[in-house]
C-alpha positions as CSV (number, residue, x, y, z in Angstrom):
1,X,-40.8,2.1,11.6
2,X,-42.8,2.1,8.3
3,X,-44.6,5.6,9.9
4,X,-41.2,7.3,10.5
5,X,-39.6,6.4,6.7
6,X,-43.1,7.7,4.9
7,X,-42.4,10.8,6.8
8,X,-38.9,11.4,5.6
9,X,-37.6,13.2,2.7
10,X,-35.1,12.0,0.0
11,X,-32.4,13.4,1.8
12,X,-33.3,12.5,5.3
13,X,-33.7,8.7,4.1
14,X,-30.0,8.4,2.7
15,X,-28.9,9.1,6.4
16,X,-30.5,6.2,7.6
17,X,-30.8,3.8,4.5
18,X,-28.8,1.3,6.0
19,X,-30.2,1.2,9.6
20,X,-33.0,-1.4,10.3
21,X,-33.8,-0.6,14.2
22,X,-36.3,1.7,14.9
23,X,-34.6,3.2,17.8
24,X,-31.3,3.5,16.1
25,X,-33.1,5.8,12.9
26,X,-34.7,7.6,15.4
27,X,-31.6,8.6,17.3
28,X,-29.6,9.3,14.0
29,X,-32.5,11.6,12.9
30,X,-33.6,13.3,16.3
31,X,-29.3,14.0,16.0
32,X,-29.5,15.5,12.2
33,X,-32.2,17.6,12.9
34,X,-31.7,19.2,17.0
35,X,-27.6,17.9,17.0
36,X,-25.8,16.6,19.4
37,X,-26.1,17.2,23.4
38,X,-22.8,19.4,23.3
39,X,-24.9,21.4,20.0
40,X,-28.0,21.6,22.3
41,X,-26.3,22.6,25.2
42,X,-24.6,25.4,23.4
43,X,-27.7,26.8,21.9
44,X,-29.3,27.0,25.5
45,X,-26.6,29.1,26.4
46,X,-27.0,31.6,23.6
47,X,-30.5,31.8,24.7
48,X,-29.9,32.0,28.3
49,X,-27.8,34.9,27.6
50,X,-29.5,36.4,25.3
51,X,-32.8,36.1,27.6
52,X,-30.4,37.5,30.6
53,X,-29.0,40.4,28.5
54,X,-32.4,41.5,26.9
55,X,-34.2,45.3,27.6
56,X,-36.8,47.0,26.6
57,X,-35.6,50.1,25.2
58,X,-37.3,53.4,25.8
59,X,-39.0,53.8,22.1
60,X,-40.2,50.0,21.8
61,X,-44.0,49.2,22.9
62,X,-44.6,46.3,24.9
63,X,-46.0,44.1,22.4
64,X,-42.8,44.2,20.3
65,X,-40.7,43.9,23.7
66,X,-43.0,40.7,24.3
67,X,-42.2,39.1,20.9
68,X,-38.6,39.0,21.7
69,X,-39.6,37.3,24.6
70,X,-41.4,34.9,23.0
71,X,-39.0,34.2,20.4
72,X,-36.5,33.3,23.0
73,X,-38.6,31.4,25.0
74,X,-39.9,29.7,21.6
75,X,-36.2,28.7,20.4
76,X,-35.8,26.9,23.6
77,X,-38.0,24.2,22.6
């Protein structure tokens, strides 16, 4: 636990300040920072669509095409 609080900001610490449980500061931050299932699940299908929905248009090079892409794919995580 003493790893995860000297990695933590001022701001991140008051959310958890009271908790003594490693697990339980974990879950509050891993919510605070990527939110809750129904947040994350929301946010896939924005990129879902968004990945299902994308084109190359005529004047755009394929590099620039690609970096769409990736952005997608890279939000994902």
């Amino acid at each position: 636990m003493h790893t995860i609080l000297c990695a933590m900001d001022d701001n991140q610490y008051k959310l958890i300040q009271t908790t003594r449980i490693a697990k339980e500061v974990w879950d509050i931050l891993e919510t605070a920072h990527e939110g809750t299932d129904v947040v994350k699940d929301s946010k896939l299908q924005v990129l879902q669509t968004q990945f299902e929905t994308i084109r190359m248009e005529d004047d755009e090079c394929f590099n620039d095409f690609q970096v769409k892409l990736i952005d997608i794919v890279n939000q994902s995580h």
